[in-house]
C-alpha positions as CSV (number, residue, x, y, z in Angstrom):
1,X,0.0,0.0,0.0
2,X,1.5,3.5,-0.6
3,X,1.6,5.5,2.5
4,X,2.4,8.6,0.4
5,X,-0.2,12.3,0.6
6,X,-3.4,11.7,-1.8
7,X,-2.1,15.2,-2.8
8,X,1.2,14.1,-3.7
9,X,-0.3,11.5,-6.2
10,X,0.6,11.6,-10.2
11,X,-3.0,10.8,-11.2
12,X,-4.4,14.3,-11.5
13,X,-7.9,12.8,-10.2
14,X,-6.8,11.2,-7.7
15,X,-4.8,14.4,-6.3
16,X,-8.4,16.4,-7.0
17,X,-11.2,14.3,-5.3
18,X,-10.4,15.0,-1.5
19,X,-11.8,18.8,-2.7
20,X,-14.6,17.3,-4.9
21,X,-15.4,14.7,-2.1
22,X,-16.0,18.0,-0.1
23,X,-17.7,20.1,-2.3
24,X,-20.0,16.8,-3.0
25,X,-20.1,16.8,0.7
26,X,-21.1,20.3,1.0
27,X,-23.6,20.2,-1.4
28,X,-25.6,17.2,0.4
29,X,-25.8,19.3,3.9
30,X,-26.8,22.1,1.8
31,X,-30.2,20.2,0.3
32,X,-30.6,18.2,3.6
33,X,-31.4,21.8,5.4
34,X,-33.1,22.8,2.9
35,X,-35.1,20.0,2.4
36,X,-35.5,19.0,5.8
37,X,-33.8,15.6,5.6
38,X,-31.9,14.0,7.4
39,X,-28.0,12.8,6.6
40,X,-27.4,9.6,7.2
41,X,-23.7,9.0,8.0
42,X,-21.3,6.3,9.5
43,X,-18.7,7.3,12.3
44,X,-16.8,4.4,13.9
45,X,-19.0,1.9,12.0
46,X,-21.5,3.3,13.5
47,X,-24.6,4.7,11.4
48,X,-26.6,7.8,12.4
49,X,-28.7,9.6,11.1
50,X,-28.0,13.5,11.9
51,X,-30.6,16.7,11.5
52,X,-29.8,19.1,9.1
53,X,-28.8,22.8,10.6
54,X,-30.5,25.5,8.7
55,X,-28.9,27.0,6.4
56,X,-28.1,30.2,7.9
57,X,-26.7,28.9,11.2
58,X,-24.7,26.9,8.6
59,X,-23.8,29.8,6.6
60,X,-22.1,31.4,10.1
61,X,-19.9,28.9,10.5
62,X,-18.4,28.2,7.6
């Protein structure tokens, strides 16, 4: 396995999708507040389903 920084990779994609993972990322917590859904996420192996924020307490902390 190569231990190396995804950033440091010579696959152009493969350096990229950590930023499109979080834009994609992004984008689902934005519909979720605004359509009132929940996310549905594993942490530890653990899945949970979390409420949105709205999207202006979101907005303040970013």
């Amino acid at each position: 396995m190569n231990k190396q920084p995804i950033e440091q990779a010579k696959d152009r994609d493969l350096r990229l999708s950590q930023v499109a993972l979080q834009r994609a990322a992004q984008r689902a917590r934005d519909v979720a507040a605004a359509t009132g859904t929940a996310l549905v996420i594993s942490r530890n192996g653990v899945i949970e389903h979390v409420a949105p924020k709205s999207r202006a307490s979101q907005k303040s902390v970013d």
